[in-house]
C-alpha positions in Angstrom: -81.1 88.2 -215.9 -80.9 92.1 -215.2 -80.3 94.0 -218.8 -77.8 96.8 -218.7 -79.2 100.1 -220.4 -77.3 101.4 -223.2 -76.0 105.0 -222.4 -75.8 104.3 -218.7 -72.4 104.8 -217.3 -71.9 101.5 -215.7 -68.1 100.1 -215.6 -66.7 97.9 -217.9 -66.1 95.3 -215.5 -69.8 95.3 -214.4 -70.7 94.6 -218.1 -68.6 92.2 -218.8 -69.8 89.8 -215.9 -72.9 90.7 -217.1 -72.3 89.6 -221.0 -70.4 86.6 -219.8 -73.9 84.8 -218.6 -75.4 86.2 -221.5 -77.0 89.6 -221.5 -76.8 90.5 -225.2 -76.8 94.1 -224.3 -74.0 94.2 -222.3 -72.1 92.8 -224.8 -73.4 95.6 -227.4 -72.6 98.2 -224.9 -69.1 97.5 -224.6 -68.9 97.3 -228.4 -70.3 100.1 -229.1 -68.4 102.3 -226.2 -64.9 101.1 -227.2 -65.7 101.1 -231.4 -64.3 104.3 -232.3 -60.7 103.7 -230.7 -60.8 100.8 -232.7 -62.0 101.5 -235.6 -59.8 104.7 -236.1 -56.8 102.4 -235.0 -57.3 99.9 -237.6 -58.0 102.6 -240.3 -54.4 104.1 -239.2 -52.8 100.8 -239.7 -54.4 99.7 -243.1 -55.3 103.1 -244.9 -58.7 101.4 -246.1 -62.0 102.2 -244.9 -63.2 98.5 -245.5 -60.4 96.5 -244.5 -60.6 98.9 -241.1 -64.4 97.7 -241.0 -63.4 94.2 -241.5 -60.7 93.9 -238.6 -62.4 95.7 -236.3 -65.3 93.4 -237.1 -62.7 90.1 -237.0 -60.8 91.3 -233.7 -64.5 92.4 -232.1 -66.0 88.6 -233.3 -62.6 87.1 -231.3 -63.0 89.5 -228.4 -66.5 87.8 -227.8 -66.1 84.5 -228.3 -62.9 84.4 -226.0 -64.6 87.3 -223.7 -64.2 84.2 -220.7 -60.5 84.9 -221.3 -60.3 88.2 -220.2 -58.5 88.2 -216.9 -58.7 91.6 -215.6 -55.1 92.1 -216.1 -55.2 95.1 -218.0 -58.2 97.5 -219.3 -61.3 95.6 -221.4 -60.5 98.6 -224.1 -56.5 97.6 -224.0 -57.5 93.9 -224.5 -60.1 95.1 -227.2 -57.6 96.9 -228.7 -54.8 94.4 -228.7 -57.5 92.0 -230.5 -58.4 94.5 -232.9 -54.4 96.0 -233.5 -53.5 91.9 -234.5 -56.5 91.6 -236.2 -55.7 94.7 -238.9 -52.3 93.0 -238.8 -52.9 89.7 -239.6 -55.1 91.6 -242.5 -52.8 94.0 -244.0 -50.3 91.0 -243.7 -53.1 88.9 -246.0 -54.2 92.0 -248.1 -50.6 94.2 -248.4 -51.2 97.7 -246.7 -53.8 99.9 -249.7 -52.9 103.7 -250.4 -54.6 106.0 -247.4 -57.7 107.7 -248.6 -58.9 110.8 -247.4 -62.0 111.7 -245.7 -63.9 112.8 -248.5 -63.2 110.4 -251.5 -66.6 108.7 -252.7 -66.2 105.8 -251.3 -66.3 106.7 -247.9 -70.4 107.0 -248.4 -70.3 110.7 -249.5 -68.8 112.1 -245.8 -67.7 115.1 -246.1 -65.5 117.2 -243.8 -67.4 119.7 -242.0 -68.0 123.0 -243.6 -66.2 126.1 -242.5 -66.4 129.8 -242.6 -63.6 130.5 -244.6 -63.8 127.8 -247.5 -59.6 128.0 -247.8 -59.2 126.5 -244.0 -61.0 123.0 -245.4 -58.8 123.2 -248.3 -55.9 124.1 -245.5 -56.6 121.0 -243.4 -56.8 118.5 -246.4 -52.9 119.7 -247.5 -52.0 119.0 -243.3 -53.7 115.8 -243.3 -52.2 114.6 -246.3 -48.6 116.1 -245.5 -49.3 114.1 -242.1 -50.3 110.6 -243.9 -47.3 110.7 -246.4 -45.3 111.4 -243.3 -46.5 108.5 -241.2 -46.3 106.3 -244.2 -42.5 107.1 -244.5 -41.6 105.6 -240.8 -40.9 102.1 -240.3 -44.0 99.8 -239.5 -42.9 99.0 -235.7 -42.1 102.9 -235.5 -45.8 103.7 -236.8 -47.3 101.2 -234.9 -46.3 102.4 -232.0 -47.2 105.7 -232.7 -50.3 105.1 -233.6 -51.3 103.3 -230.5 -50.3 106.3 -228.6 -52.3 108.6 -231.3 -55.1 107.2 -232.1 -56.2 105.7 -229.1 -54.8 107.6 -226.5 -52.9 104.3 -224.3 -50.9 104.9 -221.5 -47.1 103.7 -222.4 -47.5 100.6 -220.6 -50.8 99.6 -222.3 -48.9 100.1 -225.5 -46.1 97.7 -224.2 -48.8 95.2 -223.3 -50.4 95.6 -227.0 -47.1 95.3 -228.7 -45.5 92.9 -225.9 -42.6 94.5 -226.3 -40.8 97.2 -222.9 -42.1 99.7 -222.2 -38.3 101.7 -222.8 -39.2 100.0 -226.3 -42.3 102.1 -226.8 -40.8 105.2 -225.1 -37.6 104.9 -227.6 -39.8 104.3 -230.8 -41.8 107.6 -230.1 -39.5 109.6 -229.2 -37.9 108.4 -232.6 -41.2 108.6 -234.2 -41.8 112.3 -233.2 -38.2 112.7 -234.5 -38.9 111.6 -237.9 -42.1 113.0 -237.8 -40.2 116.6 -237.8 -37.9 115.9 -240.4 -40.3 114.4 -242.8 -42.9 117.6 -242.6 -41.4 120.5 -244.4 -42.5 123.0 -242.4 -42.4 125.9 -244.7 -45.0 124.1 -246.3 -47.2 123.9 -243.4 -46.3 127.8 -242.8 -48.1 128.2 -245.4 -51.0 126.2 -244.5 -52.0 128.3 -241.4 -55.1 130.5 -241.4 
């Protein structure tokens, strides 16, 4: 059975017939190429670092035992990220959604963000961020769903209307709706005085 080098740019379709008879490191190199999306998509929905870790890990643990499944329909990463986007559902159903943390609390192992120049743009981009989370927090869950999809993960509108199995006029209408509230949450005399 031929492995499939980690780092090499083959297609997602040619590693997936290659983990479905086995080859472990196929398998790990779709993981591993399609983690972050889903990782920062769960952390968006549940506001926790470890319940993000946990339904990325529970949606990534479905998407291989059920990788026979996968039809082709859509993308591997829009299936992947369908699992993963009901899997940090089902969680924050189970666990209620947990305040949203920032980047640089302790418990996210010490990570720090980067250092800068001028020491007052860090301090700049923490106020924007957390402007942005209370303002994302404030829209309905369908609403931040869908925006979040779009966001975080970068889905076309239809692959968002395949994750949420809902039209695609449905998704257009809650972002447009989303940016809208979006606006009118964010005082933006505040985040005048938040540029450099």
């Amino acid at each position: 059975m031929p492995e499939v080098a980690t780092g090499v740019s083959t297609p997602d379709e040619t590693l997936i017939e290659h983990a479905r008879r086995g080859d472990r490191s196929a398998c790990e190199e779709l993981f591993y190429r399609h983690r972050g999306i889903a990782y920062g998509l769960a952390y968006r929905l549940l506001g926790h670092e470890q319940d993000a870790q946990d339904a990325v890990q529970d949606g990534f643990l479905k998407a291989v035992t059920h990788l026979h499944a996968f039809d082709g329909r859509s993308t591997f990463r829009t299936w992947l990220v369908k699992i993963v986007h009901n899997a940090a559902l089902d969680l924050g159903r189970r666990r209620k959604r947990r305040p949203v943390r920032t980047l640089s609390d302790e418990e996210n192992n010490g990570y720090e963000p980067p250092c800068h120049d001028d020491p007052a743009q860090g301090l700049r981009q923490q106020d924007l961020k957390r402007l942005l989370d209370a303002a994302l927090a404030r829209l309905s869950p369908a609403i931040r769903e869908t925006f979040i999809l779009f966001a975080e993960t970068g889905l076309s509108y239809k692959e968002i209307a395949d994750v949420q199995e809902i039209p695609i006029g449905t998704v257009m209408s809650r972002l447009h709706h989303a940016r809208n509230k979006l606006q009118s949450y964010l005082n933006w005399d505040d985040l005048d005085g938040l540029s450099p």
